[in-house]
Structures are given as C-alpha cells and as structure tokens.
Backbone as CSV, one residue per row, in Angstrom:
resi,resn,N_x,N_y,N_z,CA_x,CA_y,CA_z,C_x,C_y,C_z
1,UNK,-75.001,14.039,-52.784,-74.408,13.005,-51.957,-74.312,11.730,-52.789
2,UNK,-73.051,10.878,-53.136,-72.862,9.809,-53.621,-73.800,8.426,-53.255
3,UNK,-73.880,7.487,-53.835,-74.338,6.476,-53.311,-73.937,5.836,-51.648
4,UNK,-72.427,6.080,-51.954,-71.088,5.775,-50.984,-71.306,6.355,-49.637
5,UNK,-71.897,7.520,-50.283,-71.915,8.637,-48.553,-73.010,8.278,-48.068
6,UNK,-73.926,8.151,-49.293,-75.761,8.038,-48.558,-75.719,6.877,-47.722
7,UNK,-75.272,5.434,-48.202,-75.121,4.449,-47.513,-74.565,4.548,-45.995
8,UNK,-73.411,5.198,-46.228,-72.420,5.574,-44.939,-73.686,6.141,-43.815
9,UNK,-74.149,7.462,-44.122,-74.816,8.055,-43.464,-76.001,7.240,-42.800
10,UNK,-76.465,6.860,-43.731,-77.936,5.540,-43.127,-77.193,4.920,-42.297
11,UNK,-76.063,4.359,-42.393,-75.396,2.998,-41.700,-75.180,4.325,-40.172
12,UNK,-75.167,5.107,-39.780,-74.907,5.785,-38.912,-76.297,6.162,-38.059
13,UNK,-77.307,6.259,-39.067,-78.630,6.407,-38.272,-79.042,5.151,-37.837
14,UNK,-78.744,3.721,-38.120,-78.939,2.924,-37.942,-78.470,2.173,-37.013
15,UNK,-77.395,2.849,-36.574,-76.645,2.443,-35.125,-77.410,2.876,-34.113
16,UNK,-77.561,2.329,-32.889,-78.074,2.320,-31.881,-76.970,2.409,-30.451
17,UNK,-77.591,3.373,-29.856,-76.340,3.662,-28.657,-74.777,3.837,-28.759
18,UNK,-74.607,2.509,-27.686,-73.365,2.232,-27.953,-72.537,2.239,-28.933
19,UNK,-73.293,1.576,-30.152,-72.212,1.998,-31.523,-72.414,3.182,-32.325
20,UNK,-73.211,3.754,-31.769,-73.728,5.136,-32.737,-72.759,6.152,-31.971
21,UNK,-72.543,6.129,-30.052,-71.366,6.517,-29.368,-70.235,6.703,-29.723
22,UNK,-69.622,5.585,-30.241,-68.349,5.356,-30.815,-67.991,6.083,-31.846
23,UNK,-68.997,6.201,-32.934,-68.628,6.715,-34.206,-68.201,8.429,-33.345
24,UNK,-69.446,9.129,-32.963,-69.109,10.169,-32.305,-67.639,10.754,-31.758
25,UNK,-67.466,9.258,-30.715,-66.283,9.289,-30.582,-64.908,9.213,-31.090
26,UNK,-65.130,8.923,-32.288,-63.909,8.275,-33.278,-63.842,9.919,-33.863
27,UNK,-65.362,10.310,-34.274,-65.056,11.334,-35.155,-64.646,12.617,-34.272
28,UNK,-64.886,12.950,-32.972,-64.173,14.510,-32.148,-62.349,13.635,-31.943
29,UNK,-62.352,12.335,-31.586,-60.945,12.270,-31.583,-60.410,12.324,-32.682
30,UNK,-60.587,12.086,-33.778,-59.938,12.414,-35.030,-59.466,14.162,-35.557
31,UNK,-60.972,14.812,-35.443,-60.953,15.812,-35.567,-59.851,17.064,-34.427
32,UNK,-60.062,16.680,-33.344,-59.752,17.403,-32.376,-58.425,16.759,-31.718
33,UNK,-57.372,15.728,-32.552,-56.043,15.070,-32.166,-56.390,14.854,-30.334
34,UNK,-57.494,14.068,-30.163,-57.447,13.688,-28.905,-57.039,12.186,-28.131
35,UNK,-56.925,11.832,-27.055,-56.209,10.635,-26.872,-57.415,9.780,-26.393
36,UNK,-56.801,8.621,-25.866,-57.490,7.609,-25.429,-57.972,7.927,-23.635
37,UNK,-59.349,7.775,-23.252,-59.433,8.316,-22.143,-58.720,7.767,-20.773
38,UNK,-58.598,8.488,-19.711,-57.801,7.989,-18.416,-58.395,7.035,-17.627
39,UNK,-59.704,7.048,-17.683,-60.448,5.733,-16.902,-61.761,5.569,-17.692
40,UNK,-62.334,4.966,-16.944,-63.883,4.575,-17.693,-64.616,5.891,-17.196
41,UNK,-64.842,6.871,-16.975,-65.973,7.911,-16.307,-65.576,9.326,-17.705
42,UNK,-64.966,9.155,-18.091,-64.885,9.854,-19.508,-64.368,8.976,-20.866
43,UNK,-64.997,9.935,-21.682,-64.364,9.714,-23.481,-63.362,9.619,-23.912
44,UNK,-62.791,10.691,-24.107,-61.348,10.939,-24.353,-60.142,11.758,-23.645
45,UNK,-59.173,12.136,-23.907,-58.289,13.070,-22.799,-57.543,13.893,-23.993
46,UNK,-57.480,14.993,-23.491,-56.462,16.343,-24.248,-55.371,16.295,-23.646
47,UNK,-54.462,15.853,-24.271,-53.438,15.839,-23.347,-52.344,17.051,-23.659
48,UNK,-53.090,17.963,-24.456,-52.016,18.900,-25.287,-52.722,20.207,-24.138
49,UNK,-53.945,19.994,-23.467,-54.677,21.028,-22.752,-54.943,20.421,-21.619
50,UNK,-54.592,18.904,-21.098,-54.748,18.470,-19.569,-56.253,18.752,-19.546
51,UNK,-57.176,17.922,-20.376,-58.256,17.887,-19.849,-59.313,16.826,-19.848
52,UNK,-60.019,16.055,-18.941,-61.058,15.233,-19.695,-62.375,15.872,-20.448
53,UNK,-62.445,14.619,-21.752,-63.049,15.242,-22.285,-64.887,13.974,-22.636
54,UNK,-65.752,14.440,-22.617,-66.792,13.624,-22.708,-67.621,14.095,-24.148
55,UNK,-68.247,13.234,-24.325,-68.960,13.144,-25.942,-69.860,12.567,-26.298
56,UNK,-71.320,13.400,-26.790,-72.223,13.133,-26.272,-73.167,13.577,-28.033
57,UNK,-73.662,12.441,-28.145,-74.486,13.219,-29.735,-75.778,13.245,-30.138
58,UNK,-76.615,13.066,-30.964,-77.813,12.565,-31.046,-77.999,12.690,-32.258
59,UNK,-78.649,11.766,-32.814,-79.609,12.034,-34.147,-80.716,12.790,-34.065
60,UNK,-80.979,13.726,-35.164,-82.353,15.040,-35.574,-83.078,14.068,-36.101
61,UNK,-84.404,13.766,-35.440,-85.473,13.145,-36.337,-86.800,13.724,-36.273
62,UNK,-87.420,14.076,-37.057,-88.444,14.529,-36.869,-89.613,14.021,-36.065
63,UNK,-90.489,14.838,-35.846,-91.649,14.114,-34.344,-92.048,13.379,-34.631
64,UNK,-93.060,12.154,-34.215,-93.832,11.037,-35.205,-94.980,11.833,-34.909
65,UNK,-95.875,11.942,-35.952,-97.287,12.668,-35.890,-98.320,12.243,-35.213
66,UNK,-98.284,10.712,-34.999,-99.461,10.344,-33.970,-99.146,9.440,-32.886
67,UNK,-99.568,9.096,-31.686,-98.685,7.938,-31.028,-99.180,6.588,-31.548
68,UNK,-98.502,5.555,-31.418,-98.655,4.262,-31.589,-100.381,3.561,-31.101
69,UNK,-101.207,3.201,-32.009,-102.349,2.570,-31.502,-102.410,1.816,-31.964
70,UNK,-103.214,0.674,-31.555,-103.667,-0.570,-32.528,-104.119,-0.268,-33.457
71,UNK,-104.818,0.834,-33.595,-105.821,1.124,-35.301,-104.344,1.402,-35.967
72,UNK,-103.139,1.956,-35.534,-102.473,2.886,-36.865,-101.623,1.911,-36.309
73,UNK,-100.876,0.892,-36.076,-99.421,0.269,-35.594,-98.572,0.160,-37.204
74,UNK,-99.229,-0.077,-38.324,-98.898,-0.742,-39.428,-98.417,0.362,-40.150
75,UNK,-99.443,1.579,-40.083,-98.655,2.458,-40.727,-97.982,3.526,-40.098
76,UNK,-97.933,3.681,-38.664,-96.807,3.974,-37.876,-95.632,3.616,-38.313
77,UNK,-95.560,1.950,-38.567,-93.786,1.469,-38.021,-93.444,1.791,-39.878
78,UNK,-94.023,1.870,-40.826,-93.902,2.362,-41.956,-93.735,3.858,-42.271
79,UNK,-94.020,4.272,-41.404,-93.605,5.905,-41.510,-92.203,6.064,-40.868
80,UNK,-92.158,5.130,-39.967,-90.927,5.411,-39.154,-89.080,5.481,-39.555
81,UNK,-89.648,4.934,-40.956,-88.028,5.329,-41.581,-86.988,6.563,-41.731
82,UNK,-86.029,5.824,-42.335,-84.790,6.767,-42.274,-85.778,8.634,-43.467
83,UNK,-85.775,7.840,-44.227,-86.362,9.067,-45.271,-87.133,9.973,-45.158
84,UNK,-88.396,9.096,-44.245,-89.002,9.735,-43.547,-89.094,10.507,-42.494
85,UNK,-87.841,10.507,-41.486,-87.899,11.689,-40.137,-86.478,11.823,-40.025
86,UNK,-85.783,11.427,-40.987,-84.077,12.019,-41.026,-84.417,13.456,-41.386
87,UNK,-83.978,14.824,-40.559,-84.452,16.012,-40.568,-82.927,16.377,-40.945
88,UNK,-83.217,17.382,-42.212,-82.525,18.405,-42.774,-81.810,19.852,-41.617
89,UNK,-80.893,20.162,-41.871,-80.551,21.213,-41.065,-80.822,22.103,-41.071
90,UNK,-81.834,22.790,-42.342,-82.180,23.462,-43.021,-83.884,23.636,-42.637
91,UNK,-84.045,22.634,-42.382,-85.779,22.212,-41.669,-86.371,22.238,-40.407
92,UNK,-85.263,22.672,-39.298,-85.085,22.850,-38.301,-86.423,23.993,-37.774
93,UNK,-86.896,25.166,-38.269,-87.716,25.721,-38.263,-89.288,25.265,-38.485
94,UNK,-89.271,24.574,-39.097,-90.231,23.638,-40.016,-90.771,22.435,-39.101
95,UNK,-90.473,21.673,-38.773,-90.299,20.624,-38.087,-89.912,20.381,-36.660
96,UNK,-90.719,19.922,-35.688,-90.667,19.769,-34.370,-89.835,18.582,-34.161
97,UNK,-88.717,18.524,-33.608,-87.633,17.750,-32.892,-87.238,17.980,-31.720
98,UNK,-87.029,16.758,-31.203,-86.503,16.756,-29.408,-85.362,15.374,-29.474
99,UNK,-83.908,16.104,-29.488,-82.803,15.361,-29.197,-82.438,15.637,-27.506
100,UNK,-82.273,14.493,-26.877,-81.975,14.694,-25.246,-80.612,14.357,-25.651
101,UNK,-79.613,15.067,-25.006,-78.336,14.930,-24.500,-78.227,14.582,-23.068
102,UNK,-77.872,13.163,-22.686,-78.121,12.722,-21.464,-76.836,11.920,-20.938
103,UNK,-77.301,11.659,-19.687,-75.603,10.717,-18.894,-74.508,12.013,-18.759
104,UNK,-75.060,12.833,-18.573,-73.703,14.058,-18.173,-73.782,13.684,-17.102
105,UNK,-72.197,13.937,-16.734,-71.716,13.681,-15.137,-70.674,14.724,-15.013
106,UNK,-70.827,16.084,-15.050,-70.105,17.423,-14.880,-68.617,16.868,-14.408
107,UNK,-68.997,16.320,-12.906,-67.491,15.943,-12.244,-66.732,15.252,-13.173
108,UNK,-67.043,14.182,-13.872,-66.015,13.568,-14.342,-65.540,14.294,-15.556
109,UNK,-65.565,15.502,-16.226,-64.970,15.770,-17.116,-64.847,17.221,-17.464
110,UNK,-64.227,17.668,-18.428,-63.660,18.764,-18.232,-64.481,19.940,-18.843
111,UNK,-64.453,19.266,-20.425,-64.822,20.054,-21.513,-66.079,18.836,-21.799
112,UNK,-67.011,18.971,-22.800,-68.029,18.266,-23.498,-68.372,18.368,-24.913
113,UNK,-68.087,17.768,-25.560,-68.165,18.372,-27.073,-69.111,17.622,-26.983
114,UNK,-70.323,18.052,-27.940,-71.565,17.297,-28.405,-72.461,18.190,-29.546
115,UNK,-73.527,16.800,-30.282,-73.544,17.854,-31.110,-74.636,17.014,-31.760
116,UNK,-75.504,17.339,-33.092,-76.353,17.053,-33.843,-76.370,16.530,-34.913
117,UNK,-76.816,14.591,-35.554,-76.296,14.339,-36.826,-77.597,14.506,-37.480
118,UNK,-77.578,16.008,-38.428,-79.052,16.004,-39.156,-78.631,15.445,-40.709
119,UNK,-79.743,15.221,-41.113,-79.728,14.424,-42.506,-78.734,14.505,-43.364
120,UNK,-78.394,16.115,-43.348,-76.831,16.577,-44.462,-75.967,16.863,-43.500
121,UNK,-75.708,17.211,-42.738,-74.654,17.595,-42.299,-74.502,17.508,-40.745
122,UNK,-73.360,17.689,-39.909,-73.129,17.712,-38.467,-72.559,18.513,-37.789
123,UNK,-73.371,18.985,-36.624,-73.347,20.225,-36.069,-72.407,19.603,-35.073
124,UNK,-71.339,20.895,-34.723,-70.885,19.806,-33.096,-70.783,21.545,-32.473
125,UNK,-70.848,21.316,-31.218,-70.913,22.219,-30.169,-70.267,21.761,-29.029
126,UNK,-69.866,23.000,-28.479,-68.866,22.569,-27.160,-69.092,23.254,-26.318
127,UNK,-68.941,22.694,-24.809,-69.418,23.229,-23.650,-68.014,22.907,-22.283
128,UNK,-67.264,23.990,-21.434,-66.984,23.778,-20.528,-67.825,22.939,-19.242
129,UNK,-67.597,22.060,-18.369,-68.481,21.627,-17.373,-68.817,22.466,-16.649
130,UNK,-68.531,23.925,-16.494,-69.171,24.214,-14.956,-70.275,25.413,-16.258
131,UNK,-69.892,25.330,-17.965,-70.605,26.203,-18.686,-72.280,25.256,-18.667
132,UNK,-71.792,24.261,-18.392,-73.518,23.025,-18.411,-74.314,23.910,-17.794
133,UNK,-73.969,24.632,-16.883,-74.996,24.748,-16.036,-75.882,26.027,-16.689
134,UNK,-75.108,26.706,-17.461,-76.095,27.653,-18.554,-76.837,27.025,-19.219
135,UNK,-76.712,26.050,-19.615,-77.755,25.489,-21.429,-78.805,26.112,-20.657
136,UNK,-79.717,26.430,-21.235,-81.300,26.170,-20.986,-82.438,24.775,-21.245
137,UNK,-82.792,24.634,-19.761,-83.421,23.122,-19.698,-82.356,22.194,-18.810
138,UNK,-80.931,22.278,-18.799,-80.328,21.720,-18.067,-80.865,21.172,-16.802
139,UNK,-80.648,19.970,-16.447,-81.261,19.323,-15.104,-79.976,18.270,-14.670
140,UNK,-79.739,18.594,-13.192,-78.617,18.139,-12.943,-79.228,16.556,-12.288
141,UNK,-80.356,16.453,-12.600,-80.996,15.072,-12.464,-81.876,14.420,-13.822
142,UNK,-81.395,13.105,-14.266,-82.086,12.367,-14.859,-83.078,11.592,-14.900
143,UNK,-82.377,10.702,-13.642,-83.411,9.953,-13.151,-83.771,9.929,-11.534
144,UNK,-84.951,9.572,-10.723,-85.077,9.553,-9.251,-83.743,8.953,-8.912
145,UNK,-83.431,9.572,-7.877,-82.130,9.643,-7.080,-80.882,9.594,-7.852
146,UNK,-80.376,9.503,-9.564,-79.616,9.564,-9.855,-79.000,11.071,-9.720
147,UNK,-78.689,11.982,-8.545,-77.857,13.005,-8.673,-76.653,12.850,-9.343
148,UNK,-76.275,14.404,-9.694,-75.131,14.308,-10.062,-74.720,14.113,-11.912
149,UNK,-75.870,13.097,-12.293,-75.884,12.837,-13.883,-77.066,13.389,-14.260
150,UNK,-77.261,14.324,-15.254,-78.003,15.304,-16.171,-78.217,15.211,-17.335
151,UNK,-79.299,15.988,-17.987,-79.588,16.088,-19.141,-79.870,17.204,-19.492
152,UNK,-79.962,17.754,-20.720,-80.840,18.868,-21.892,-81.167,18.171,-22.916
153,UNK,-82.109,19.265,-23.597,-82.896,18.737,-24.798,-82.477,19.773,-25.967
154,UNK,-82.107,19.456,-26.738,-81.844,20.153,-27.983,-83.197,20.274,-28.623
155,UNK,-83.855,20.992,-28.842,-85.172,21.224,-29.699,-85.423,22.696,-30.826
156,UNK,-86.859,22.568,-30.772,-86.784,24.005,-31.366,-86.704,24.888,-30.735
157,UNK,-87.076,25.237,-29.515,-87.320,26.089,-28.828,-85.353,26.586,-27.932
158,UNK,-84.521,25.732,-28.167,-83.066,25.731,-27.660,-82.044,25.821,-28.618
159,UNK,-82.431,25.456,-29.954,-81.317,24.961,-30.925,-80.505,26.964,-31.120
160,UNK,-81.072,27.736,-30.640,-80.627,29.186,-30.966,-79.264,29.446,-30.009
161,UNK,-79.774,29.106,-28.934,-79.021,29.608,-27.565,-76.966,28.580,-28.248
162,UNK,-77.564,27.265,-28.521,-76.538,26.522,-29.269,-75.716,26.934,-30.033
163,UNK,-76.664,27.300,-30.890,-75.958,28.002,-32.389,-74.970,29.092,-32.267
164,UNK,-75.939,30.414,-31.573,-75.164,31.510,-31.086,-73.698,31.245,-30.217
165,UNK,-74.228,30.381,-28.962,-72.724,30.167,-28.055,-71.930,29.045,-27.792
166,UNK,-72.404,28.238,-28.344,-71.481,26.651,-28.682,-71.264,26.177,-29.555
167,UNK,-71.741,26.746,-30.907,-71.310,25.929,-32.070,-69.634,25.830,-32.079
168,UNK,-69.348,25.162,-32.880,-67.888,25.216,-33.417,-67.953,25.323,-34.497
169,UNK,-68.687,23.768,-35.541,-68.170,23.850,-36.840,-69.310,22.966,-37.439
170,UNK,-69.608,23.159,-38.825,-70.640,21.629,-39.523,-69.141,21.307,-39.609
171,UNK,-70.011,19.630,-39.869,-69.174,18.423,-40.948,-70.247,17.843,-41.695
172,UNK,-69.615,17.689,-42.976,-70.416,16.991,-44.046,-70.001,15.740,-44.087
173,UNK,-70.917,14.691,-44.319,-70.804,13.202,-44.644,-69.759,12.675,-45.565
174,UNK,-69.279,13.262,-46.713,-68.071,13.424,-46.871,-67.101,13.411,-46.103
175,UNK,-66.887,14.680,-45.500,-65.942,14.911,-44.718,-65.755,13.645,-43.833
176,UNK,-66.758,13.283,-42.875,-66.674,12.729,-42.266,-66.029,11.096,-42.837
177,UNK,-67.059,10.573,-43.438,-66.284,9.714,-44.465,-64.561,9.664,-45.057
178,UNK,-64.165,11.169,-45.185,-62.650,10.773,-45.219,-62.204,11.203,-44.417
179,UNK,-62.277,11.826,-43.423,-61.588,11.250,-42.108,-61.531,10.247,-41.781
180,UNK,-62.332,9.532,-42.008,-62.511,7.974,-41.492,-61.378,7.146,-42.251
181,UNK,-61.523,7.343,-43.300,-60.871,6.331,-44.670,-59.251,6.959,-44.407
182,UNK,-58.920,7.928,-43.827,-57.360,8.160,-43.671,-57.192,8.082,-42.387
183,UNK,-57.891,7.122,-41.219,-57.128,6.617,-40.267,-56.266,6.039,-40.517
C-alpha cells in the first residue's frame, strides 16, 4: 500500500458517523451507477431497477483487551489507535470483533447494501429488506419503543452466514481511491 492509499485509508477510519456514512455512500453509488435518493428515509435510488436503496457500513476493529479504569486510562487511550485495532481481513479468525449494523428501517427501503472496512480491503454485502429478517441476531428493535428500526452484529460468530450468502465483492483501497479520483 502506497503512502497515498495508507493516508487515504486512515483518513477513512478517522471519520466518525456521518462522514464516515457518506464515503460509504459515495462509494456503492459510484460502484453500483446509483442515483440520488427520493426523500430523506433512504440513501440512494436504482432507478434502472425501481428501487430504494439504504447503506449501511462499519469499521473491523479489534476488541480492546481491558475496560477503561483509572489504574489503566493512559495506556488504554494509547492502545486505542489506528495500528493498533485496524483488523486485517485475514485476522478475522484470530481476533474478536463486534461491528453493529444499525438504524435499519426495512419499510423504507428496498435493497441494503452494507458491508465491512477491514484494514486491507472492503467487504460489501447485500441484503433484500424482507431477506433482513434472515441475518442471524437480527432485532427488529434497537432501542425501547423504537419499533420498526433494527440492528445485527457482524462478529465472529456471524461473519460466515455473510460471506456464504451476501457477499458480493472486496474493494481494495486503491480501488477505492480511484474511483474516487475519476468522479
């Protein structure tokens, strides 16, 4: 990986939410010639397949080994770097991770592409809405009384069921990188 990409990639773990969202989003509409969405309650729209479409990602980081105490705070927030729990795709076996895929709202959309940014490379996976209701772990509740909006957890114990029936495709940081650079 170049200097160029490594940077890129950090600058992506380093986003938080909303802008870490976007990139997601920039990169399935690029990839997948999708449009601009029809209202605010989805991502994007297929307009070549009439469908809404929602997009949903997470960063792979590895577990933190102890919780936060006053004796360890110092070398907690020092362990907590990119180098340190940016998890390989390859390490997945090795290493205990829990990515939640959350804010699903089935009704509002059609299809769901979502997917995993591990250290080298990016997994994306796709799911019909009424297929949500297979993942394993699926909960059509998040929070008290929020019906209707759901979550799963991508972990070790799930990342198989994924692999086998939703993957689509990796992307490499590269890749991703020039997609970007030939908008």
């Amino acid at each position: 990986m170049t200097n160029e990409i490594k940077e890129f990639r950090d600058g992506i773990f380093a986003l938080r939410t909303r802008r870490f969202g976007t990139v997601a989003e920039l990169m399935i509409e690029a990839l997948y010639r999708l449009n601009e969405s029809q209202n605010q309650f989805h991502d994007r729209y297929d307009s070549v397949n009439d469908r809404r479409v929602e997009i949903k990602f997470s960063t792979v980081m590895k577990e933190n080994d102890a919780r936060i105490t006053a004796t360890n705070v110092i070398e907690q927030c020092k362990k907590a770097n990119l180098g340190n729990r940016a998890m390989k795709s390859n390490e997945i076996e090795f290493f205990a991770f829990d990515c939640n895929i959350q804010q699903i709202k089935r009704i509002e959309f059609d299809v769901l592409f979502y997917g995993l940014f591990f250290a080298d490379k990016i997994a994306i996976f796709k799911a019909k809405s009424e297929e949500i209701l297979d993942i394993p772990g699926y909960s059509d509740f998040q929070h008290k009384g929020n019906q209707g909006e759901g979550q799963f957890h991508i972990n070790q114990r799930t990342i198989d069921y994924h692999m086998k029936n939703r993957f689509i495709q990796w992307l490499t940081y590269e890749d991703l990188y020039n997609l970007f650079s030939n908008l």
